[in-house]
C-alpha positions as CSV (number, residue, x, y, z in Angstrom):
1,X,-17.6,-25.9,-22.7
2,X,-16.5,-23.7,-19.6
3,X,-16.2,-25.4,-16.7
4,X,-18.3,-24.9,-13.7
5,X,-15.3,-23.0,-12.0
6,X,-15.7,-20.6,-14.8
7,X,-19.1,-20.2,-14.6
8,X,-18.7,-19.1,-11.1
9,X,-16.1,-16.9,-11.6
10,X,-17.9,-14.9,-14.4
11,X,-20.2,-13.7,-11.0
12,X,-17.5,-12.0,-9.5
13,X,-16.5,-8.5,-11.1
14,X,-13.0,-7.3,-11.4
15,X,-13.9,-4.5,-8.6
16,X,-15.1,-7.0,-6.4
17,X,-12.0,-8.8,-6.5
18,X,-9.6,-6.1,-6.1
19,X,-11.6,-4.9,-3.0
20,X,-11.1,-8.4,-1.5
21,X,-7.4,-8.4,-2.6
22,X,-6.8,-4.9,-0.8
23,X,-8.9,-6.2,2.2
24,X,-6.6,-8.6,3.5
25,X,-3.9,-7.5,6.0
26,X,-4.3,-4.6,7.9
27,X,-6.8,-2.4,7.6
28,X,-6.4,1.1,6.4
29,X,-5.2,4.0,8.8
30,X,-7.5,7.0,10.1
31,X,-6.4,10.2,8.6
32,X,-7.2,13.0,10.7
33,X,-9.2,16.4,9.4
34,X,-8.2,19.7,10.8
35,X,-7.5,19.3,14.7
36,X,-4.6,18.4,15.5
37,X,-4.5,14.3,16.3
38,X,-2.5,12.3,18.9
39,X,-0.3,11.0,16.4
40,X,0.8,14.9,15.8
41,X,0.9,15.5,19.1
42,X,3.0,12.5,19.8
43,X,5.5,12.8,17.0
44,X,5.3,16.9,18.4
45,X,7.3,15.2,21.7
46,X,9.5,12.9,19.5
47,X,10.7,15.9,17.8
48,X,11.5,17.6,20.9
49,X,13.9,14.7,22.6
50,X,11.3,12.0,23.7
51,X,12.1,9.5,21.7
52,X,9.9,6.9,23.6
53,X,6.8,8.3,22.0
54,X,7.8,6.8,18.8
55,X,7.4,3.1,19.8
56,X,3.8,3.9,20.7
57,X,3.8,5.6,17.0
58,X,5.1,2.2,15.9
59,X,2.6,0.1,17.6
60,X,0.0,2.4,15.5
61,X,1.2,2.2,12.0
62,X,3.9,-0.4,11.6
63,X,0.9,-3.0,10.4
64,X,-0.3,-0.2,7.7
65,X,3.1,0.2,6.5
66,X,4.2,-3.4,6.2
67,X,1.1,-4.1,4.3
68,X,1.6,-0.9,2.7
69,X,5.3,-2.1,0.9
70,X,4.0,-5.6,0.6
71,X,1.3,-5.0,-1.7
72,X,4.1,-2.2,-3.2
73,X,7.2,-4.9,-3.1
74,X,5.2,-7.8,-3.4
75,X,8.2,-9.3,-1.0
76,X,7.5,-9.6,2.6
77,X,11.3,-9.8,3.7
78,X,11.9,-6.0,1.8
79,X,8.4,-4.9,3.5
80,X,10.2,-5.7,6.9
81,X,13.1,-3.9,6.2
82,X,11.8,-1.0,4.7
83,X,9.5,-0.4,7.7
84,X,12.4,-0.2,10.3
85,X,13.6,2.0,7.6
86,X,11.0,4.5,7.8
87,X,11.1,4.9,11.6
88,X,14.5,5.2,11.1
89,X,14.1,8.2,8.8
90,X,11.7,9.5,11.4
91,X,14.1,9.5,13.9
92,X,16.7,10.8,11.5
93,X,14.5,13.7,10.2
94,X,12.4,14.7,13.1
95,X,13.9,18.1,13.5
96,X,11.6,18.8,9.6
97,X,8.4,17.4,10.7
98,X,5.9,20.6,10.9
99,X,2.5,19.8,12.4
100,X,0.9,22.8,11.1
101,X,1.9,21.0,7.1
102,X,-0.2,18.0,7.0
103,X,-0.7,15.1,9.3
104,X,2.2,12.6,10.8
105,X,0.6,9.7,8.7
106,X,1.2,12.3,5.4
107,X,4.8,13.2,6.7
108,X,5.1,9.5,7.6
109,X,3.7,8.2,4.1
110,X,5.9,10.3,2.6
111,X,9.4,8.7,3.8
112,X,7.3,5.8,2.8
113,X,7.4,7.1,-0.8
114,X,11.0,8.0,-0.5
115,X,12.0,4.7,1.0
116,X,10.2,2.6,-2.0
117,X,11.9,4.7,-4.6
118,X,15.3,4.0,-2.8
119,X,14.6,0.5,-2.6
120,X,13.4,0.3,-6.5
121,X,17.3,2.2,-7.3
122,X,18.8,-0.4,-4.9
123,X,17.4,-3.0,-6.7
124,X,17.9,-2.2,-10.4
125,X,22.1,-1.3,-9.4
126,X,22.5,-5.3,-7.8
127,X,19.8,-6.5,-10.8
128,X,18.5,-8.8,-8.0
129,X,15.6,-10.5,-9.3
130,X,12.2,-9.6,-6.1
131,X,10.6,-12.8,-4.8
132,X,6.7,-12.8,-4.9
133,X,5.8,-13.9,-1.4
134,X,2.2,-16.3,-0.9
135,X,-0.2,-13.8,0.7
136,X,-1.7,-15.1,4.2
137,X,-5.5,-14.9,3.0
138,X,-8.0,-15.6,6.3
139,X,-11.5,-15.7,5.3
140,X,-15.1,-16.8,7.0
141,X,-18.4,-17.7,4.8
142,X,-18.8,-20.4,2.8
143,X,-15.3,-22.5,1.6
144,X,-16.2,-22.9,-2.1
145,X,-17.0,-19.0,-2.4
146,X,-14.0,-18.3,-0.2
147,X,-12.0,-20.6,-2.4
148,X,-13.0,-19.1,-5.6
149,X,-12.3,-15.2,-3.8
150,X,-9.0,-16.5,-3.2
151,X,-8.0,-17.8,-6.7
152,X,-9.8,-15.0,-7.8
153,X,-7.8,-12.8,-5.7
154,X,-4.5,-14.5,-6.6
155,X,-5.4,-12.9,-10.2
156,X,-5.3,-9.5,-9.1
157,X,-1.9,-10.0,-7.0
158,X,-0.6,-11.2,-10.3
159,X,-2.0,-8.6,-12.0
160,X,-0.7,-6.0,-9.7
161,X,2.9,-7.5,-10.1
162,X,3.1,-7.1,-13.8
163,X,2.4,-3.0,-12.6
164,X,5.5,-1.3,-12.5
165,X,6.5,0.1,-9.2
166,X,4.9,3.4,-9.4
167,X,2.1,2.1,-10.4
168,X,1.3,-0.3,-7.4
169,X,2.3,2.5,-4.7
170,X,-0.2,5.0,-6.3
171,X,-3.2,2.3,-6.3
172,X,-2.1,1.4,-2.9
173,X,-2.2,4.7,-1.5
174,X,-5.5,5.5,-3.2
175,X,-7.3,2.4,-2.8
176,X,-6.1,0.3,0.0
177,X,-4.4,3.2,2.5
178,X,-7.5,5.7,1.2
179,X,-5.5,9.0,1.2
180,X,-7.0,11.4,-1.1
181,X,-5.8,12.7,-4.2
182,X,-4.4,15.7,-2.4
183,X,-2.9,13.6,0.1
184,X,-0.8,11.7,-2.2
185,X,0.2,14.7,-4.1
186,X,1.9,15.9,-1.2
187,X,3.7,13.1,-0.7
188,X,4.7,12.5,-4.0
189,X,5.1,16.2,-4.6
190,X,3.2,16.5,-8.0
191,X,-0.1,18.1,-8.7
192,X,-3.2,16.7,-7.8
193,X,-4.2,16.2,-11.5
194,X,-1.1,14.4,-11.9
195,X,-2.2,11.6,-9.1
196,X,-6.0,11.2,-10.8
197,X,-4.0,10.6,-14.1
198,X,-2.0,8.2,-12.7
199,X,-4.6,6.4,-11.1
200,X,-6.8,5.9,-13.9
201,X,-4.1,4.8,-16.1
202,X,-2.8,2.3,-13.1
203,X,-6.4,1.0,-12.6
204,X,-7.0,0.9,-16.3
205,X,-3.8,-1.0,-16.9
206,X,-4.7,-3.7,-14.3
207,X,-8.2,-3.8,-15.5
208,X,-6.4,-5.0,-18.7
209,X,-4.0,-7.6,-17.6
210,X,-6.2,-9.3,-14.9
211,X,-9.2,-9.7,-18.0
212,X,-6.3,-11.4,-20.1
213,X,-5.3,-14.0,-17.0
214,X,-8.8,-14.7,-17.1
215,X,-8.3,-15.7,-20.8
216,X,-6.3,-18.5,-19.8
């Protein structure tokens, strides 16, 4: 007989409990449209010598990118480093940053990209094994629903680790970051029919593993 736990469960969709996966943490950045945003304008100033302007770009986007590379990395120590990493690169590679291109949080994504793949490389040459960090889940509403969201939840970050690397980034930036297709093609510098392949087959692919950990 299932168990009331079970019962419950069967209530909650698979969708619903991504959504509430990629909900905790920071919330997902603005992307601008056509004008040109502060963040443009800012990094505009960086590139020219004032370097100050960049730790008010940090305040802005070092809470997307660390939740960015932990739901990636699934290790909150790597997500850490690989943030000071990126504004490192930023400093490092101001002098290519082109407004008129894309949008700093594209540009900015983009190191992002480079700085996961780098990390994946590092990784696989020392054959160190990555530690799967407990997520910090806050939640209000009732506790047994919340409790049941969580385990639920748990699933999905499960789920997501037994994605390979590639796999995670391009759900991440399409689902929790909410770049569009374009977006990501730029910074992963394939076509755009490329991306919406990979993200069906990434979603499809966790669809699969998180209905088997149910089966247990």
């Amino acid at each position: 007989m299932a168990s009331r736990t079970g019962r419950v469960f069967s209530t909650i969709t698979f969708s619903q409990a991504f959504l509430y996966y990629l909900e905790m943490g920071a919330r997902p950045i603005s992307w601008k449209g056509s004008a040109l945003s502060s963040d443009d304008e800012l990094m505009i100033r960086v590139k020219h010598g004032d370097l100050d302007k960049l730790a008010v770009l940090y305040e802005r986007y070092n809470r997307a990118l660390f939740a960015f590379f932990f739901k990636v990395t699934l290790n909150s120590q790597a997500s850490e480093d690989l943030v000071q990493t990126v504004f490192f690169k930023i400093i490092k590679y101001r002098s290519q940053y082109r407004a008129e291109q894309g949008s700093f949080a594209t540009w900015m994504f983009r190191i992002a990209h480079n700085a996961n793949i780098d990390h994946y490389h590092s990784l696989e040459r020392s054959r160190n094994e990555v530690r799967i960090d407990e997520a910090d889940v806050r939640g209000d509403g009732d506790p047994d629903d919340d409790i049941l969201k969580k385990e639920r939840s748990g699933r999905i970050k499960e789920a997501l680790g037994l994605l390979t690397g590639g796999q995670r980034e391009v759900l991440i930036l399409s689902r929790y970051q909410g770049l569009k297709y374009e977006e990501i093609a730029e910074i992963m510098k394939c076509r755009v029919g490329t991306v919406k392949a990979r993200v069906f087959r990434a979603m499809e692919k966790l669809r699969r593993i998180y209905r088997r950990l149910e089966d247990f």
